[in-house]
N, C-alpha and C positions, 0 to 999 in steps of 0.2 A: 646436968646443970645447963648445959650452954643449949639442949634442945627447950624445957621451961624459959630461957631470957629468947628464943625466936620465936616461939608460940607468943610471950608476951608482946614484945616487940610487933610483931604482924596482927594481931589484935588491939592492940591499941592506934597500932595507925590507920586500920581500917575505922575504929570510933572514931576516932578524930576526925577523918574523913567524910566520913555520915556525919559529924556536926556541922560541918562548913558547908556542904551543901546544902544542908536543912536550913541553915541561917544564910545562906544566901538570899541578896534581895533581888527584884527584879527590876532591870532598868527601864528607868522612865522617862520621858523627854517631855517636859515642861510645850505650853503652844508659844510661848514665849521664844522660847530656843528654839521649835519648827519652822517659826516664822522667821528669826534670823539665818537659819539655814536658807530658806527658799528666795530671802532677798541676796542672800550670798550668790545667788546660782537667777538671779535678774540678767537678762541679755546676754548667759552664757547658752552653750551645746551640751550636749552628752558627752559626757567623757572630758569634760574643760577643767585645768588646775581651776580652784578655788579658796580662797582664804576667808576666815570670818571670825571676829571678836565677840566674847559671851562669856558675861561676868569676869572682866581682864585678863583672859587667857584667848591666843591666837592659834586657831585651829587650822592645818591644812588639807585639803583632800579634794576629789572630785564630784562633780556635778552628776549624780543618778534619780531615774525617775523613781519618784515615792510612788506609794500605794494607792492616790489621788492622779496620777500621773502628772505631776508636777516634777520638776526638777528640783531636787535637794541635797544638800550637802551631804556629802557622806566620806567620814574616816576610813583610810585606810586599815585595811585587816592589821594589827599588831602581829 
């Protein structure tokens, strides 16, 4: 009995698992919100704290070069 409820057990959480990644979305950044990243990071350096508001939430983080080499906002790793 208790090897049937861990064979269950470990097979359903592996499903589970495969569903949440198959429904994972992929993240996007509006040009809207690029562009307020990169006036965030106006008259700053590499590596400068930076702050910037977008859609009423206040973001923290530093100034790295994007893929344009511009300087853009970028959150810290969680």
């Amino acid at each position: 009995m208790k090897n049937i409820m861990l064979k269950t057990i470990a097979v359903s959480a592996l499903l589970l698992g495969g569903m949440t990644l198959a429904n994972a979305e992929e993240a996007t950044v509006s040009k809207a919100e690029t562009n307020a990243q990169v006036k965030a990071c106006a008259k700053k350096k590499q590596g400068d704290w930076a702050t910037y508001g977008y859609k009423g939430v206040t973001f923290n983080g530093t100034c790295q070069p994007n893929e344009n080499g511009k300087l853009q906002f970028k959150a810290p790793a969680p």
